[in-house]
TITORDREN-104402 format. One record per atom (N, C-alpha, C): residue in one letter; x, y, z. Coordinates in steps of 0.001 Angstrom, whole numbers, padded with zeros to 6 digits, always signed. Example, Ala and Ser with C-alpha at 12.3 -4.5 7.8 and 13.67 -1.06 7.14 Angstrom:
<atoms>
A+013190-005690+007800
A+012300-004500+007800
A+013200-003300+007800
S+012850-002250+007080
S+013670-001060+007140
S+012900+000030+007870
</atoms>
This chain:
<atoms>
X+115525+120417+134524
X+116266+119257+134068
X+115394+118455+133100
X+116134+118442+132161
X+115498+117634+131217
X+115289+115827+131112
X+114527+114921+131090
X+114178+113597+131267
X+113672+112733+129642
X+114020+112058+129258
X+113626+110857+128660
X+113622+109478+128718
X+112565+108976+127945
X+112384+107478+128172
X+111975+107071+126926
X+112968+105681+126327
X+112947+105243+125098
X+111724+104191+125354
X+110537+104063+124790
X+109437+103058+124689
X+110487+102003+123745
X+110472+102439+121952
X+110516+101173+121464
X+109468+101220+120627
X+109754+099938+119851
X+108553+099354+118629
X+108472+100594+117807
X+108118+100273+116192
X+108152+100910+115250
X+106792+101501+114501
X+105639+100790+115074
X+104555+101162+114373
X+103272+101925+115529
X+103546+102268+116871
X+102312+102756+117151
X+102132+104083+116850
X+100868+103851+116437
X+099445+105429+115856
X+099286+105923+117700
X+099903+106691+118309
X+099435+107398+119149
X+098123+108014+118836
X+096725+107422+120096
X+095586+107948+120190
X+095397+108901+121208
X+096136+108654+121963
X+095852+109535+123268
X+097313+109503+124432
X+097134+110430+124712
X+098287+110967+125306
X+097897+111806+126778
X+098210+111410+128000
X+098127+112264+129243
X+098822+112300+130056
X+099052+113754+130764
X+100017+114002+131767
X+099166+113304+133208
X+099262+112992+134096
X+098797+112395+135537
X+100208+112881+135912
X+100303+114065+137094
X+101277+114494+138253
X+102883+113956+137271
X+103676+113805+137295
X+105093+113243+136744
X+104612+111858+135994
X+103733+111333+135495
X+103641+109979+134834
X+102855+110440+133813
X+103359+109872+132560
X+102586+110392+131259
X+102280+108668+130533
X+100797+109039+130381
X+100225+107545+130040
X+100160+108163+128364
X+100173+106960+127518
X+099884+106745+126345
X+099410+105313+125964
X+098615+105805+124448
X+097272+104723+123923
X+097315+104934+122991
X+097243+103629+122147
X+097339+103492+120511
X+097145+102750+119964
X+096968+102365+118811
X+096589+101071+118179
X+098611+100669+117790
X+099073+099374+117482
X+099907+099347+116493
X+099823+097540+115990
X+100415+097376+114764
X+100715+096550+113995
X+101515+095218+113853
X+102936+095592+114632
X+103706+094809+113911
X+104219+094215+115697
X+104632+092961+116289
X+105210+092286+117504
X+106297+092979+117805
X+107061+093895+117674
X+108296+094422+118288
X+108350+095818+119060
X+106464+095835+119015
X+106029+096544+120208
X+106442+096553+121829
X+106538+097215+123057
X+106653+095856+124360
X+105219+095848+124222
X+105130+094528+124579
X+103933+093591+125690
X+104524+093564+127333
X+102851+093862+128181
X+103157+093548+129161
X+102969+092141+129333
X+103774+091415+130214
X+103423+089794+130504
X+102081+089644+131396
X+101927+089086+131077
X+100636+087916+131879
X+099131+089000+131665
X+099210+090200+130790
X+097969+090290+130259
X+097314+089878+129003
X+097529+090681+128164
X+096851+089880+126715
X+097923+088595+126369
X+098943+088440+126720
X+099870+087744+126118
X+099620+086010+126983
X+099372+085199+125814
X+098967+084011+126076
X+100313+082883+125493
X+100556+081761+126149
X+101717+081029+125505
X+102170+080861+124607
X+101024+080281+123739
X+100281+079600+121908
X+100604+081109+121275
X+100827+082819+121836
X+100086+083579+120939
X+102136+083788+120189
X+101779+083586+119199
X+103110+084249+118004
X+103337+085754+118023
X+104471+086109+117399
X+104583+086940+116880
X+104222+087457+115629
X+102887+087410+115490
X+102551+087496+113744
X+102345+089225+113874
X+102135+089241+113023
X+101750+091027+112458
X+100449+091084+112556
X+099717+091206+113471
X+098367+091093+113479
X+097984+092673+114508
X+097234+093323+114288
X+096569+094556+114662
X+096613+093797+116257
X+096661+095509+117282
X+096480+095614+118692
X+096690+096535+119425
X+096547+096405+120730
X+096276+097664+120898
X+097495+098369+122142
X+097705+099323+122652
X+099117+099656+123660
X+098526+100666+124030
X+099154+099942+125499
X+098405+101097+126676
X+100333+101287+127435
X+100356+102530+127848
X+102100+101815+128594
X+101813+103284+128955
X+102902+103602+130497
X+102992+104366+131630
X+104519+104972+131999
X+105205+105871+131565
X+106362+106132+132030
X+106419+107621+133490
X+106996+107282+134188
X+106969+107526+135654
X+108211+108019+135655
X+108127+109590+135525
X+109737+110282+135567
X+109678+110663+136730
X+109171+110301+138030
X+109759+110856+139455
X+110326+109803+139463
X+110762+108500+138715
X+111797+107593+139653
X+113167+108088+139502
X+113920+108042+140568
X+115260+108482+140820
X+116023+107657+139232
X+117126+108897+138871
X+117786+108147+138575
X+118798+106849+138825
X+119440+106343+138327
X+120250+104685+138779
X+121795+105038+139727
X+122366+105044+140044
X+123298+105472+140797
X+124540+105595+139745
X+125483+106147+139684
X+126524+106194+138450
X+126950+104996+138730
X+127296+104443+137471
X+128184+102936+136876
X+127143+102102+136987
X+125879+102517+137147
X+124843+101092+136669
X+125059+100867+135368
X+124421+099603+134988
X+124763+099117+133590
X+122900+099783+132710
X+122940+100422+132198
X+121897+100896+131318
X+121687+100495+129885
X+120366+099554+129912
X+119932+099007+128891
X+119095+099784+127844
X+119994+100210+126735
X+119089+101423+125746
X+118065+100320+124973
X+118027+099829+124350
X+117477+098854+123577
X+117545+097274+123260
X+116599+096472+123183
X+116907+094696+122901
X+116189+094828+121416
X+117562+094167+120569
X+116975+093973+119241
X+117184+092747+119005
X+116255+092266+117880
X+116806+091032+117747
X+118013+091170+116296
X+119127+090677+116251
X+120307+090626+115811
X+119856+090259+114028
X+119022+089174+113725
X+118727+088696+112467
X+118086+090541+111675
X+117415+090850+111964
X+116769+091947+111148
X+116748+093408+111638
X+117493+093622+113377
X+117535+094856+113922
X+116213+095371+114645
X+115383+094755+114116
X+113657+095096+115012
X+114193+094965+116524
X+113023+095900+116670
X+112962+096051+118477
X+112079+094871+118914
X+112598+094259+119903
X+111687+092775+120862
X+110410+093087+121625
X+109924+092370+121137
X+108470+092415+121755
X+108326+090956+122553
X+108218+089904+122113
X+108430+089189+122555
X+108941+087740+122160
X+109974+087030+122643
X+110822+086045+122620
X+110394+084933+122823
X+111201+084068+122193
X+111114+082629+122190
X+112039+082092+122730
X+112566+080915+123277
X+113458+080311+123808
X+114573+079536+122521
X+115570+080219+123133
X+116305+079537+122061
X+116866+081150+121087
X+115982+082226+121111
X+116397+082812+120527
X+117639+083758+120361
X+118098+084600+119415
X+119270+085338+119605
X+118727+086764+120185
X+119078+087420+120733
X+119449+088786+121270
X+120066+089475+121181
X+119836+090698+120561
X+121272+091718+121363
X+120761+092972+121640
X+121568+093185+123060
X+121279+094477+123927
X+121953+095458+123757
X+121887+096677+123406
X+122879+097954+122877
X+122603+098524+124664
X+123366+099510+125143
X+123706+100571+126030
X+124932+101704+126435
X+124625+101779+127977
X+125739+101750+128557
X+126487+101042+129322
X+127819+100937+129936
X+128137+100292+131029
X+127771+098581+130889
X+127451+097938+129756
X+126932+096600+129565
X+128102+095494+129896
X+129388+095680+129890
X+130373+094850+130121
X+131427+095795+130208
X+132646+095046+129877
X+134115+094986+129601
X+134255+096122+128546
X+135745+096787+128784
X+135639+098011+127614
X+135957+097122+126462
X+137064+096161+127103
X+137468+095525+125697
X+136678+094572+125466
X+136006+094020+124273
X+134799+092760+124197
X+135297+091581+124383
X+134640+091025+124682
X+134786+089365+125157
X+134126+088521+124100
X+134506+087483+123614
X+133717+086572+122972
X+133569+084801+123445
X+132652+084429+123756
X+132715+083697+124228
X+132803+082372+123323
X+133844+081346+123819
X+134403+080549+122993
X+133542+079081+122615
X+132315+078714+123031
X+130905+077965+122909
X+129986+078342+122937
X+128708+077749+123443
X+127382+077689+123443
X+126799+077737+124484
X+127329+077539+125575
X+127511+077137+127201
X+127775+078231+127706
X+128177+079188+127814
X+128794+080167+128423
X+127616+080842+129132
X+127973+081166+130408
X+127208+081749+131069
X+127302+083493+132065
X+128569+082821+132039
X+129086+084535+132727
X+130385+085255+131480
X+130336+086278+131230
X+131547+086359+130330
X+131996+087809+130274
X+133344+088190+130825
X+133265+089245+131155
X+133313+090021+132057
X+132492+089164+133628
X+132344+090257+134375
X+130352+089950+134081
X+129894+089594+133379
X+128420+090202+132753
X+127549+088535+132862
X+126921+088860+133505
X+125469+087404+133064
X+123863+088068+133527
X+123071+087437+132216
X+121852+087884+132265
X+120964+086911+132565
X+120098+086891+133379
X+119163+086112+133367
X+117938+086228+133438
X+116853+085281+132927
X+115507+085089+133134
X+114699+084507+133952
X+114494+085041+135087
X+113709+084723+136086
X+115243+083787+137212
X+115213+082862+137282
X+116280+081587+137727
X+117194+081034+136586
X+116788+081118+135814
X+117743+080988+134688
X+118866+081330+133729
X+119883+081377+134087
X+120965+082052+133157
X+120855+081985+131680
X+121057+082825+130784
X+120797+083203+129589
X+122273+082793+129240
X+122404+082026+127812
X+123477+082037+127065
X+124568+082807+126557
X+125674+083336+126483
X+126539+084631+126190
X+126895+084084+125133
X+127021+085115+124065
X+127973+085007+123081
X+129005+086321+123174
X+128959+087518+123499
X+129100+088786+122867
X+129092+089382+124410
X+130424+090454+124757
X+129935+091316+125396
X+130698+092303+126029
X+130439+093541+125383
X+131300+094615+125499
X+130124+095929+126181
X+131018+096820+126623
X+130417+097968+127469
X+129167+098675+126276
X+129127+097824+125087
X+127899+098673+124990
X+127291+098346+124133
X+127080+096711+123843
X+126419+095228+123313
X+126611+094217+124183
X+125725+093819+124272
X+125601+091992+124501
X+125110+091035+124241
X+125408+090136+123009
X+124869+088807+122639
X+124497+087773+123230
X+123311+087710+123199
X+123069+086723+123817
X+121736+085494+123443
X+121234+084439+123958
X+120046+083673+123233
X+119335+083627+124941
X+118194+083119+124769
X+117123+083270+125485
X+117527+081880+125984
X+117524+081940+127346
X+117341+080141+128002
X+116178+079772+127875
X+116321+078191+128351
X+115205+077832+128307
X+114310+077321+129484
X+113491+078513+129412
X+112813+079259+130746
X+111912+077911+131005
X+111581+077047+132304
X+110741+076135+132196
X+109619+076341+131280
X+109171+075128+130531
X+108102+075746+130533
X+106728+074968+130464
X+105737+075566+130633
X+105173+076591+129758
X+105047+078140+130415
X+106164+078442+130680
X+106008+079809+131895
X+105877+080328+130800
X+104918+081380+130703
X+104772+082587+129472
X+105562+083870+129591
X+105937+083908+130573
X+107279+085091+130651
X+107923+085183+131893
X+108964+085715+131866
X+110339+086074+132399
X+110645+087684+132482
X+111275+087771+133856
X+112034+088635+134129
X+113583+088574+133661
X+113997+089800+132718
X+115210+089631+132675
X+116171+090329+132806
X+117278+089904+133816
X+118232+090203+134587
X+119656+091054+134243
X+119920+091636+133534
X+121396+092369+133331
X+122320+092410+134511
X+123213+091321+135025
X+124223+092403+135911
X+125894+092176+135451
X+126645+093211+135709
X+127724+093309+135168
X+128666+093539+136991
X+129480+092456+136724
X+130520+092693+138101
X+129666+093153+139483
X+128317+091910+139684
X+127518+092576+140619
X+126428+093755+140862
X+126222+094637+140073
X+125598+095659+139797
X+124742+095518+138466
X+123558+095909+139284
X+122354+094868+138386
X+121772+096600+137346
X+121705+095972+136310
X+120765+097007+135201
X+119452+096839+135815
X+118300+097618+135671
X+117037+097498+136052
X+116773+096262+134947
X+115353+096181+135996
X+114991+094683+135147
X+113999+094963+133591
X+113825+093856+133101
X+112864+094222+132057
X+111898+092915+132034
X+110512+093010+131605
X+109370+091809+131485
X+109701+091651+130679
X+109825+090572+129792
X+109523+089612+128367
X+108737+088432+128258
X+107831+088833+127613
X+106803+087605+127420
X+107448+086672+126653
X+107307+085574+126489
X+107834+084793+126004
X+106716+083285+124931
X+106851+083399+123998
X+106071+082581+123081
X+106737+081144+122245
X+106087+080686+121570
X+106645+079450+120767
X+107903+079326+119668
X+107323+080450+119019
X+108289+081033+117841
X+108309+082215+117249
X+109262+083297+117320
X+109868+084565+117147
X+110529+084639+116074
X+110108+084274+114920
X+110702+084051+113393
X+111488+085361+112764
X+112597+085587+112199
X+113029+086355+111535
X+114442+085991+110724
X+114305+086633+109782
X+115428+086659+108464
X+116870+087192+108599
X+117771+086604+108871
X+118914+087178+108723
X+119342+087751+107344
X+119189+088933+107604
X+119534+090384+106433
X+120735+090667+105970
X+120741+091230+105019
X+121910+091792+104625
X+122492+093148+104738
X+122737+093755+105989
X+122643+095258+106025
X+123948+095399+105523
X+123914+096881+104798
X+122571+097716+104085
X+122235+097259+103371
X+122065+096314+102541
X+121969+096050+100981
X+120377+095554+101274
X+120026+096232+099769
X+118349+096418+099764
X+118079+096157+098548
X+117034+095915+097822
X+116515+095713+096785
X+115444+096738+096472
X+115458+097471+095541
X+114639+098347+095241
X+114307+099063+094017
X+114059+097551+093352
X+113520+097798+092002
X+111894+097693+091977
X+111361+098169+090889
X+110054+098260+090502
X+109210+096932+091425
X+109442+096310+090920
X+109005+094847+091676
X+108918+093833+093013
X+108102+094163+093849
X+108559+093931+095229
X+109621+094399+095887
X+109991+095523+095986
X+111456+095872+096410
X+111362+095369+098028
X+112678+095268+098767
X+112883+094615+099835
X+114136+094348+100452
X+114257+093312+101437
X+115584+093257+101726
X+116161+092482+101362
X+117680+092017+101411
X+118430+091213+100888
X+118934+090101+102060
X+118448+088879+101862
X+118913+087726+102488
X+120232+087672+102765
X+120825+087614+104018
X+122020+086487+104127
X+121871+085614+103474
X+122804+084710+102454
X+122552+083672+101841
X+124105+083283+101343
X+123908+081903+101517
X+125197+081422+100362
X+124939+080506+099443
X+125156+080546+098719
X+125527+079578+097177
X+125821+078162+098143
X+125388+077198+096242
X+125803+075696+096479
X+127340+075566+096844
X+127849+076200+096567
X+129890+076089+096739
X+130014+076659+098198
X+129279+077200+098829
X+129458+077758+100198
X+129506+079325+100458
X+129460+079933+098915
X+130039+081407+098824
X+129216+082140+099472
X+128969+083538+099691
X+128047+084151+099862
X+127318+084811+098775
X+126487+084688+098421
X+125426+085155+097633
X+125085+086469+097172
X+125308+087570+096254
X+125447+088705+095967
X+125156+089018+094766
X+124777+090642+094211
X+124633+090963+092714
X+126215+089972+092240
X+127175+090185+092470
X+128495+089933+091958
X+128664+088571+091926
X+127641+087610+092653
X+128051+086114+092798
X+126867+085810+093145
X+126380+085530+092183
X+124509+084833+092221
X+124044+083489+091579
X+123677+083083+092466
X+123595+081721+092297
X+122976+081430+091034
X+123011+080279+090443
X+122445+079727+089170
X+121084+079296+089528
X+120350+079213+087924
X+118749+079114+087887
X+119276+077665+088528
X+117881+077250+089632
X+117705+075254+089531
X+118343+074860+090812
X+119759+076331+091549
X+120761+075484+091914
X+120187+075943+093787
X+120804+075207+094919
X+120659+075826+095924
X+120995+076687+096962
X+120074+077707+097404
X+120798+078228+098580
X+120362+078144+099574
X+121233+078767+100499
X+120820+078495+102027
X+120736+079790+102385
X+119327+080003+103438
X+118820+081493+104217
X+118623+080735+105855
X+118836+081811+106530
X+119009+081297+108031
X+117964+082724+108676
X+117364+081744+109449
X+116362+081808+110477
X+116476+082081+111915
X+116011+083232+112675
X+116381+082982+114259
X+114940+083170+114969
X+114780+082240+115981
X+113936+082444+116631
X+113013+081446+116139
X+113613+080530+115520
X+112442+079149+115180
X+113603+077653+115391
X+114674+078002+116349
X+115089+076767+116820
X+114031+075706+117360
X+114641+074370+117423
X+113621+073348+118302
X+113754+073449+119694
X+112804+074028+120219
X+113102+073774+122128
X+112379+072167+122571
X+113731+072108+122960
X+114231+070319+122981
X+113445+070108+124168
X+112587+070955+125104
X+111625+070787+126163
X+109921+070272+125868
X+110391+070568+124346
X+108885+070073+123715
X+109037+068853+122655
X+110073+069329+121304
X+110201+068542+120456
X+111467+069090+119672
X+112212+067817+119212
X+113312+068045+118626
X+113235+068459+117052
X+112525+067999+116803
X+111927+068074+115192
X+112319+069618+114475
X+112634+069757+113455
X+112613+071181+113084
X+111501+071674+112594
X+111294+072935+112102
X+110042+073552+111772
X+109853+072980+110477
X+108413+072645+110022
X+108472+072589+108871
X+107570+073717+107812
X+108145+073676+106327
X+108111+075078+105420
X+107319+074662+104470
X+106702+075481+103653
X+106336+075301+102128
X+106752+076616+101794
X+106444+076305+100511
X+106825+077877+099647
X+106526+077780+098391
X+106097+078944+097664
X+105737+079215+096372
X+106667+080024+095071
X+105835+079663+093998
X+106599+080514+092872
X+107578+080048+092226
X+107585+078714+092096
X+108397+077480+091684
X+109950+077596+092553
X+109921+078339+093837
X+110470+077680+094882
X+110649+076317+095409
X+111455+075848+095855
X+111211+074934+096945
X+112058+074147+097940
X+111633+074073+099181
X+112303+073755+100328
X+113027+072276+100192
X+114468+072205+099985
X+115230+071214+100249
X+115574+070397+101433
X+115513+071163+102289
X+116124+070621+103805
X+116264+071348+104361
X+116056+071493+105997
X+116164+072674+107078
X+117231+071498+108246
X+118405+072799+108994
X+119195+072286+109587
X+119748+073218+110886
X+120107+072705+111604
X+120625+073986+112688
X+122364+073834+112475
X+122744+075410+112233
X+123752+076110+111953
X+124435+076077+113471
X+124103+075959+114549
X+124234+076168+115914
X+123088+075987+116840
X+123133+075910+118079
X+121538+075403+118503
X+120910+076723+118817
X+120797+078200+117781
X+119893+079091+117995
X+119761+079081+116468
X+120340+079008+115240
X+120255+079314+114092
X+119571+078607+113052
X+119064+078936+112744
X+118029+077725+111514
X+118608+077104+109951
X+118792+076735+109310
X+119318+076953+107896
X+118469+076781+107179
X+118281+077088+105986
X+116951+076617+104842
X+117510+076346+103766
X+117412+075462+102990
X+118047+075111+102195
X+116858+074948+100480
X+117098+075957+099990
X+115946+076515+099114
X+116635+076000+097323
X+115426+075578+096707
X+115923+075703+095341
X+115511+076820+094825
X+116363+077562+093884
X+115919+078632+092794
X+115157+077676+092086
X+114060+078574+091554
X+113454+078242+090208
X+113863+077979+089149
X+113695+077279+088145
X+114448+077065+086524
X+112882+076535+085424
X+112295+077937+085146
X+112782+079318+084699
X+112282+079874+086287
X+112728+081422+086707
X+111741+082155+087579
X+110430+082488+087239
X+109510+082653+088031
X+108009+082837+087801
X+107307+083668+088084
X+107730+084551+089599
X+107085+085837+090297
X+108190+086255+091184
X+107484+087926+091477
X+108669+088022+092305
X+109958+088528+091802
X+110285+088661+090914
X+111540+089069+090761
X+111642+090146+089612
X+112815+090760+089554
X+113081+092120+088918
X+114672+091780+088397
X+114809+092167+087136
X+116405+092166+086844
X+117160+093479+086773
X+118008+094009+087225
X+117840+095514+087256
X+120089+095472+086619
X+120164+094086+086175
X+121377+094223+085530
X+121488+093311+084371
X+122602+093057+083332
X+121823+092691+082125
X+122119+091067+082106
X+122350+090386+083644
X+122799+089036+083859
X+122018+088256+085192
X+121971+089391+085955
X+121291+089306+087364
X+120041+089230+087467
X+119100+089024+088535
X+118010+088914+088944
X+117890+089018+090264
X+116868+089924+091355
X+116551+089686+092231
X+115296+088628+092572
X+115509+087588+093059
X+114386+087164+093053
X+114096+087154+094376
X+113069+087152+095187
X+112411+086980+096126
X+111528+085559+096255
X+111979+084748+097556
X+111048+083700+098254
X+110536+084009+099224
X+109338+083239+099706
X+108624+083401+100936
X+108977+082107+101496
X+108777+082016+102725
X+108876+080641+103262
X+106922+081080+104716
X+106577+079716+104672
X+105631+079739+105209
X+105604+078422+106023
X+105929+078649+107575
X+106167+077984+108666
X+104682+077456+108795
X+104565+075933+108808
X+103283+075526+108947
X+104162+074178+110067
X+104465+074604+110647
X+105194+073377+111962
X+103783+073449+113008
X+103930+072498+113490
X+102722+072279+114763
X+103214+071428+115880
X+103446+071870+116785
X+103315+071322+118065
X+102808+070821+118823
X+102672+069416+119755
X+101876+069149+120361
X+102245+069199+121602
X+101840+070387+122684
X+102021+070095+124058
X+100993+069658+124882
X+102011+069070+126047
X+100745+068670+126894
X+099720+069535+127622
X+098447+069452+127864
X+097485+070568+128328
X+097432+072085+126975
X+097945+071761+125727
X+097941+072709+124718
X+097491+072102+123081
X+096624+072836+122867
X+096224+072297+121530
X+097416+072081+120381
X+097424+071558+119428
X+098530+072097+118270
X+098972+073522+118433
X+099946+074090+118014
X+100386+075235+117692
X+101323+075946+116372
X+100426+076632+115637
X+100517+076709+114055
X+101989+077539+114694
X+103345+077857+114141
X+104254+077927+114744
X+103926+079718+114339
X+103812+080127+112691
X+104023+081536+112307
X+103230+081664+111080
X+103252+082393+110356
X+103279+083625+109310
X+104099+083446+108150
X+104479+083963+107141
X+105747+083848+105918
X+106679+084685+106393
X+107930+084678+106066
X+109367+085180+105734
X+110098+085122+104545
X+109957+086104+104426
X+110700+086323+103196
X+111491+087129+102793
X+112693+087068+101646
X+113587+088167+101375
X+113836+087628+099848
X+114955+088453+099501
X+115492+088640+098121
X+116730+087457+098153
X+117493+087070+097063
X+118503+086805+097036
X+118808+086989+095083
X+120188+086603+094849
X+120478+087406+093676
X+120706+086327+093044
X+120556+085643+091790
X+120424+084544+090823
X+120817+085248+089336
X+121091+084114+088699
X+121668+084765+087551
X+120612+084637+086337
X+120648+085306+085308
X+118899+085389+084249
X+119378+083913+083816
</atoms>
């Protein structure tokens, strides 16, 4: 009989690899936070999700029985803004869980922000019920509660009509930053090629080769995983940015969603490629320099840059 087990994360260099009786250990260096972390070892409150080098040790154990039929089976947690696999979460953030057996055949949507059971389905973290948006037999939307804190991680809970999914650890940190994308649409001209922002125009439109905003004028890019957790400070994150960019105003779209409210350049300066004889891709960075002050915790630099494309006219 044949057995598998999905790890996850996109960048580990397998160093070493061993069989021990039915448990096969693996070791590696990797790169990028959407690795798993185990909780309460290297993983510290203050530590981000930046892209910073490390290292993975992890243990899969195929003598455990399989789950009994009609458990709810959790294939993967991505986060929804960019599709990456979760490594570790912030409060406040969005989620979504792909499987089997995850809810209702027909989907449910839940009609607020509040929602806690929906479906038949509620997840939780440790004592805490997790937010629903979304949830059908084989997704579930959802945002991260807000786990007391400064607890650095959570157990989290899947059960559907009583019948619990196995559990999963999630460490849990300050801020879990990422770009809401434009799938598929990509940029991939000579010049920084990359992805394409969710974005809309000053009129509200959405933002595209076909409808690109004017030099000077503004748009808006949205953020998940850098809400304010109202357990510390209400304040929003604050940005800089380069390349005759610049940050207008940041706002919450909903209390998990960020907004940014960016000027194009007039003229553009870096960064960008025209690959039509009106258009331009240009690319911004945004660079989260927010700081926190908790109690018993030094400041906390929040992240790293984010950045994507959006389409402007020459």
């Amino acid at each position: 009989m044949s057995r598998s087990q999905f790890i996850g994360g996109s960048t580990l260099s397998a160093k070493a690899v061993a069989l021990s009786g039915s448990t096969l250990w693996m070791a590696g260096a990797t790169i990028l936070p959407d690795f798993p972390f185990t909780p309460n070892t290297l993983t510290i409150p203050n530590l981000g999700a930046a892209p910073l080098p490390g290292a993975y040790l992890g243990a899969v154990d195929f003598s455990q029985p399989q789950p009994p039929a009609g458990t709810p089976s959790i294939g993967c947690v991505l986060d929804p803004a960019d599709q990456a696999p979760v490594g570790v979460a912030a409060r406040y953030q969005l989620l979504t869980m792909y499987g089997t057996g995850l809810g209702p055949a027909a989907g449910a949507a839940a009609a607020d922000y509040v929602t806690t059971v929906l479906g038949g389905v509620n997840v939780n973290f440790g004592s805490t019920a997790a937010l629903l948006l979304y949830a059908s037999s084989t997704q579930v939307n959802l945002a991260v509660p807000l786990v007391p804190f400064p607890q650095p991680s959570a157990t989290m809970q899947l059960t559907v009509n009583g019948i619990a999914a196995r559990q999963r650890a999630l460490p849990l940190t300050f801020a879990s930053p990422s770009l809401f994308v434009d799938f598929p649409d990509t940029y991939s001209g000579s010049n920084s090629p990359g992805i394409v922002a969710v974005a809309r125009n000053a009129d509200g439109s959405l933002n595209s080769a076909a409808n690109p905003a004017p030099l000077g004028s503004t748009v808006s890019v949205y953020l998940n995983g850098l809400a304010p957790n109202p357990q510390i400070t209400s304040a929003p994150p604050q940005f800089y940015t380069n390349d005759g960019w610049s940050v207008r105003s940041t706002a919450l779209v909903n209390p998990f969603v960020l907004g940014v409210n960016l000027q194009v350049p007039s003229p553009l300066e870096n960064n960008f490629a025209c690959s039509l004889p009106s258009v331009c891709a240009a690319r911004f960075t945004l660079f989260d320099v927010s700081v926190d002050s908790v109690a018993g915790f030094p400041g906390v630099a929040s992240l790293g840059a984010i950045g994507g494309f959006v389409y402007v006219k020459r």
